[in-house]
MIBANU-128421 format. One record per residue: x, y, z of N, C-alpha, C in turn; residue number from 1. Coordinates in pm, 1 decimal. Atoms other than C-alpha are relative to their C-alpha. Example, Ala and Ser with C-alpha at 12.3 -4.5 7.8 and 13.67 -1.06 7.14 Angstrom:
<atoms>
+----------+----------+----------+----------+----------+----------+----------+----------+----------+-----+
!      n.u !      n.v !      n.w !     ca.u !     ca.v !     ca.w !      c.u !      c.v !      c.w ! num !
+----------+----------+----------+----------+----------+----------+----------+----------+----------+-----+
!     89.0 !   -119.0 !      0.0 !   1230.0 !   -450.0 !    780.0 !     90.0 !    120.0 !      0.0 !   1 !
!    -82.0 !   -119.0 !     -6.0 !   1367.0 !   -106.0 !    714.0 !    -77.0 !    109.0 !     73.0 !   2 !
+----------+----------+----------+----------+----------+----------+----------+----------+----------+-----+
</atoms>
This chain:
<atoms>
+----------+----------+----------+----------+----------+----------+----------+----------+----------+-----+
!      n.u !      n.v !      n.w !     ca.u !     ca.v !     ca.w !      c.u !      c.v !      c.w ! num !
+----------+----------+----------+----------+----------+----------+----------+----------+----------+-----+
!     82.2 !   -117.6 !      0.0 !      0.0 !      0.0 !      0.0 !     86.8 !    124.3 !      0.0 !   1 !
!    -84.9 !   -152.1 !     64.5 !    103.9 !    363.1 !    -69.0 !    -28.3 !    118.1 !    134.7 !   2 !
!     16.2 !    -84.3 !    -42.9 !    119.3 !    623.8 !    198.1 !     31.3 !    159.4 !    -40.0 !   3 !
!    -58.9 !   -137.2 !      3.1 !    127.7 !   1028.0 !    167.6 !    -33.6 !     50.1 !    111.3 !   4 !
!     57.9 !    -71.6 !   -113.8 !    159.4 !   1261.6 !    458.4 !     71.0 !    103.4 !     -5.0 !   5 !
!    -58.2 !   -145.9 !    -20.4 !    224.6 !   1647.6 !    493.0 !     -3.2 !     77.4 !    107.8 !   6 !
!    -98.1 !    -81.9 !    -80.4 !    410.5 !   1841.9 !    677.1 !    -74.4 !    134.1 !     -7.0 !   7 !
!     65.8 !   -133.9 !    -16.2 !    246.1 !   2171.9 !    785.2 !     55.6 !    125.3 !     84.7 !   8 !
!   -101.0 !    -83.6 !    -46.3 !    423.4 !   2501.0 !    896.3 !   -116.2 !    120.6 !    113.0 !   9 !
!     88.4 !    -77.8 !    -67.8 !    146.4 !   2622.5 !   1134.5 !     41.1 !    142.2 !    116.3 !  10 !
!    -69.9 !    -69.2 !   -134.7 !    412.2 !   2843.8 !   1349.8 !     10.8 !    135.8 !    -78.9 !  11 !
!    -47.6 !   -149.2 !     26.1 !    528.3 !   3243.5 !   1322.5 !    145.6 !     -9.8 !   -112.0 !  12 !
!    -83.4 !    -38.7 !     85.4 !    819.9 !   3184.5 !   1129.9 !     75.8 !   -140.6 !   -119.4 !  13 !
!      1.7 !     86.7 !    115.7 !    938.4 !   2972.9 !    791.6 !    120.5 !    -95.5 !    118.2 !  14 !
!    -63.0 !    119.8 !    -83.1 !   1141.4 !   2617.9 !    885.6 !    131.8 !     -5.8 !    -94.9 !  15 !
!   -116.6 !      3.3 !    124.5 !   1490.5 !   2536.2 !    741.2 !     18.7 !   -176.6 !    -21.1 !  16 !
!    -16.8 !    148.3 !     23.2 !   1412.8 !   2130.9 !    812.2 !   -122.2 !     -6.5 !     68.7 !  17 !
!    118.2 !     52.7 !    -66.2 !   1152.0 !   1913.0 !    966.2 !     41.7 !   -139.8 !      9.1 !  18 !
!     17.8 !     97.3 !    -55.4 !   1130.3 !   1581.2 !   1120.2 !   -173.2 !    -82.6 !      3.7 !  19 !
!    113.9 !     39.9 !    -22.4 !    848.6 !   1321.3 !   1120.0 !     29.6 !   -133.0 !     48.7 !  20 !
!    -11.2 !    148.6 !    -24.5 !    784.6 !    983.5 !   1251.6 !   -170.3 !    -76.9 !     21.8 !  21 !
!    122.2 !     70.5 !    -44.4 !    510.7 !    711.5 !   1330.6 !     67.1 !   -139.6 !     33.5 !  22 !
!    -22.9 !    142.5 !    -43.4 !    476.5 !    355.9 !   1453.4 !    -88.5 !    -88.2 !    -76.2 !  23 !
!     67.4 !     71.1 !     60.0 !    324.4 !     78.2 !   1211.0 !    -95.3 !   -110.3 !    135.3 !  24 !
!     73.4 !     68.3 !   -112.8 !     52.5 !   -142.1 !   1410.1 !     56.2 !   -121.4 !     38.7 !  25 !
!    -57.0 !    118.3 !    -23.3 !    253.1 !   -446.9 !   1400.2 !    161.1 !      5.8 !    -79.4 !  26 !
!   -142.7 !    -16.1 !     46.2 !    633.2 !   -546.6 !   1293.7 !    -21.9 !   -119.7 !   -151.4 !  27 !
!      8.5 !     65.1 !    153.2 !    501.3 !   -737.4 !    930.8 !      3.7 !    148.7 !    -88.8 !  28 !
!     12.6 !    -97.6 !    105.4 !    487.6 !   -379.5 !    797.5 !    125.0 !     29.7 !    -35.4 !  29 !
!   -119.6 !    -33.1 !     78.1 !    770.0 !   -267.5 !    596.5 !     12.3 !    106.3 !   -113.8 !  30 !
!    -27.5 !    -88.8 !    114.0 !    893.6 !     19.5 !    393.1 !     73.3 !    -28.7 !    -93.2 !  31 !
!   -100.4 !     29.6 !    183.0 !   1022.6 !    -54.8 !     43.4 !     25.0 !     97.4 !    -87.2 !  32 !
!    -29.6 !    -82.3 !     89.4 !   1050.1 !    259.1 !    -98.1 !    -53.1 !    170.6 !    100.1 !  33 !
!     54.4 !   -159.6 !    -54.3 !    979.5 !    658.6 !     -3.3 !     44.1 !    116.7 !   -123.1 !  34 !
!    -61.1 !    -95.8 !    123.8 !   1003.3 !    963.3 !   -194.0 !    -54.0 !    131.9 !     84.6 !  35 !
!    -16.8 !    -97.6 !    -18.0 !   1068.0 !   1295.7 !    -96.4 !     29.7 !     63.0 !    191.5 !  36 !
!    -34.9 !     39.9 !   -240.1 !   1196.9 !   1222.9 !    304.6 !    154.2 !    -91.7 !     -4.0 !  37 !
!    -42.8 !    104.3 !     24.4 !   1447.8 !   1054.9 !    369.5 !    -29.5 !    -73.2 !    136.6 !  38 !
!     95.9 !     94.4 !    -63.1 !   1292.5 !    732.7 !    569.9 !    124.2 !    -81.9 !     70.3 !  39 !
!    -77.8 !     82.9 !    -84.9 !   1452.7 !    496.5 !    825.0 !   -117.3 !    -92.4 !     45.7 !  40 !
!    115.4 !    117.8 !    -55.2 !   1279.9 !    185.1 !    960.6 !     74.7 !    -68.9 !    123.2 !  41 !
!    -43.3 !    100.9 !   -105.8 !   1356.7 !     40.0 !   1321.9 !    -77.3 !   -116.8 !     60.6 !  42 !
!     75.8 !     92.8 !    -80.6 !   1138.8 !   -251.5 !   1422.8 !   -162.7 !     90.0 !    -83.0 !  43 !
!    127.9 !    -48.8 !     70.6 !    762.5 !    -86.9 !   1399.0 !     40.1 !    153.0 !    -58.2 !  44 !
!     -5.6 !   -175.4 !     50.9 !    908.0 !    274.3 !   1397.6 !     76.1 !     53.2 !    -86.0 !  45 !
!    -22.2 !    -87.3 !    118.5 !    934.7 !    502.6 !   1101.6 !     43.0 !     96.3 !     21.7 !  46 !
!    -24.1 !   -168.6 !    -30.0 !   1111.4 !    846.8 !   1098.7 !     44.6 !      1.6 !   -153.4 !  47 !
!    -61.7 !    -32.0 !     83.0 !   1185.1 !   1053.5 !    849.8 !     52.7 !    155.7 !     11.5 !  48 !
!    -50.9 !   -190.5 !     26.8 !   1327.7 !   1431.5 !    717.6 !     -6.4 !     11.5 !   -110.8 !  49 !
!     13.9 !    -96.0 !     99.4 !   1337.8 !   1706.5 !    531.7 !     93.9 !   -119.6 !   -144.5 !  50 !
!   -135.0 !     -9.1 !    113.4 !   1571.8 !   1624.5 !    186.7 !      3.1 !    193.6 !    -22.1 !  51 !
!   -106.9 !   -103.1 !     19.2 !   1793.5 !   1923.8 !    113.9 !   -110.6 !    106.7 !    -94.1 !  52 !
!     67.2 !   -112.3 !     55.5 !   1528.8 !   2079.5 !   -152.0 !   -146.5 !     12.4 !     90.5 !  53 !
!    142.7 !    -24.6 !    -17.6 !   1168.1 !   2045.1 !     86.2 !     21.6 !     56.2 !    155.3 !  54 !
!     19.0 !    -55.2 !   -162.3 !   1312.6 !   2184.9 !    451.4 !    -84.2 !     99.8 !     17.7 !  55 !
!     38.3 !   -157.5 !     28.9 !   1227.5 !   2526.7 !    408.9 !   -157.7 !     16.7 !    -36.0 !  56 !
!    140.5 !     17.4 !      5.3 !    864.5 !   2557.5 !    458.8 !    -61.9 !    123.0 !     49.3 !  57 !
!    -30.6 !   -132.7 !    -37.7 !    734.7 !   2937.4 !    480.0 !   -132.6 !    -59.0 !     90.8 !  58 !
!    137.8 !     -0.7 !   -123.5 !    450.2 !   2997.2 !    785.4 !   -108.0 !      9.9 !    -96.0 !  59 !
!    159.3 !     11.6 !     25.1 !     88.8 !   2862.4 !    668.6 !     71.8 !   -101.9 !   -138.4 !  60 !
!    -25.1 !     67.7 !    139.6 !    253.9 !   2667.3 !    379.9 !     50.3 !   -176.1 !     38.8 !  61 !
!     23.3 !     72.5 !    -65.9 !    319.2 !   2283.7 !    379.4 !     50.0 !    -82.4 !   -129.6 !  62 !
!    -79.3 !     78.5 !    126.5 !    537.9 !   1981.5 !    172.3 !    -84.8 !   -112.9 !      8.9 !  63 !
!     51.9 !    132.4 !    -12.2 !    425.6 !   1601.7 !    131.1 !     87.2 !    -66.7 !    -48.5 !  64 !
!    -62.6 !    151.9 !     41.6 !    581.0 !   1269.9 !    129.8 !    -33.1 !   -105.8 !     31.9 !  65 !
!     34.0 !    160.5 !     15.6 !    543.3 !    949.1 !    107.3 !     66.8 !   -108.8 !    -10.5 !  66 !
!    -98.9 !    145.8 !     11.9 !    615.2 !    560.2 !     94.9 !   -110.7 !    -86.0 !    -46.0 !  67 !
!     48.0 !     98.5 !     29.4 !    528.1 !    250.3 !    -35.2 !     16.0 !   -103.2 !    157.9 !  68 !
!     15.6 !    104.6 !    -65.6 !    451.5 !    -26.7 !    220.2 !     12.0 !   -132.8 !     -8.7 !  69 !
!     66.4 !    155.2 !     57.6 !    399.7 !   -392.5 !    258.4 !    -15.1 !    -63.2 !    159.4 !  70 !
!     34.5 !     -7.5 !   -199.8 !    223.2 !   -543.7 !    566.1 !   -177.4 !    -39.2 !    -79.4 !  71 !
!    125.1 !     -8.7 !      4.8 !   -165.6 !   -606.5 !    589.2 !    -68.8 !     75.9 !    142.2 !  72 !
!     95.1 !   -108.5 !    -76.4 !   -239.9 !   -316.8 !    855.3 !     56.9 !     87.8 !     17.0 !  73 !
!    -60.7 !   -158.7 !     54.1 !   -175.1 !      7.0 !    728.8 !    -74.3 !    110.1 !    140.3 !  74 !
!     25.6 !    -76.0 !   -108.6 !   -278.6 !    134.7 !   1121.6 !    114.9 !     65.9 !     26.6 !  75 !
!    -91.2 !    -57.4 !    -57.9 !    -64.9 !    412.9 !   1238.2 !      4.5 !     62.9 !    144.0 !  76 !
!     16.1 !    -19.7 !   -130.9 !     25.9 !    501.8 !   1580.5 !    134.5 !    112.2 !      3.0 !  77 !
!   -144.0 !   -120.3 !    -36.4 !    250.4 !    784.9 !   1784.9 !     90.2 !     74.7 !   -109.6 !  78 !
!    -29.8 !    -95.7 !     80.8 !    234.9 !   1038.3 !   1494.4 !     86.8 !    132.1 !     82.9 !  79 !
!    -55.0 !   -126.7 !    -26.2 !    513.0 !   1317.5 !   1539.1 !     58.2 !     73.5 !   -115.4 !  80 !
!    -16.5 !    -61.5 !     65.7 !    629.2 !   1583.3 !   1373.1 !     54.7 !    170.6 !     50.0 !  81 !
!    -68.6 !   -148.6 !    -54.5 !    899.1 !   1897.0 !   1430.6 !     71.1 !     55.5 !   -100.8 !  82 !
!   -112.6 !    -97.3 !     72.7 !    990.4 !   2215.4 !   1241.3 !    176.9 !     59.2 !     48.0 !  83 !
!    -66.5 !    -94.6 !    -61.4 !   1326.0 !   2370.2 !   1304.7 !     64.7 !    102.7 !   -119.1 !  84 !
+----------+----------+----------+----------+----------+----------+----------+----------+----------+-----+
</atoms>
């Protein structure tokens, strides 16, 4: 299955990176691919970041990325997410 998720700059001033993560519902899920993050996989948990052209995110404005999966429960848990 295919995930997208965006990044939102809801604060007073533009970002020069960002951080995200989550936890898959079980450890059969697996990332096989991502695009526009770069992605890490430890056990259930996912993180990712900016790449070099999508940090920079001005206030009220907002990037997206994504991954491919594989797994049969595309549940997500302990969504985070930080500008700096």
């Amino acid at each position: 299955y295919q995930l997208q998720l965006t990044v939102s700059n809801q604060g007073s001033a533009a970002s020069r990176a960002w951080t995200a993560g989550f936890a898959f519902a079980d450890t059969a899920e697996s990332v096989t691919s991502s695009w526009n993050a770069a992605v890490s996989q430890s056990g259930q948990q996912v993180s990712a970041s900016s790449e070099s052209y999508n940090g920079a995110i001005p206030v009220g404005g907002s990037t997206t990325w994504g991954m491919v999966a594989t797994g049969g429960n595309p549940m997500l848990s302990r969504l985070t997410c930080s500008l700096s």
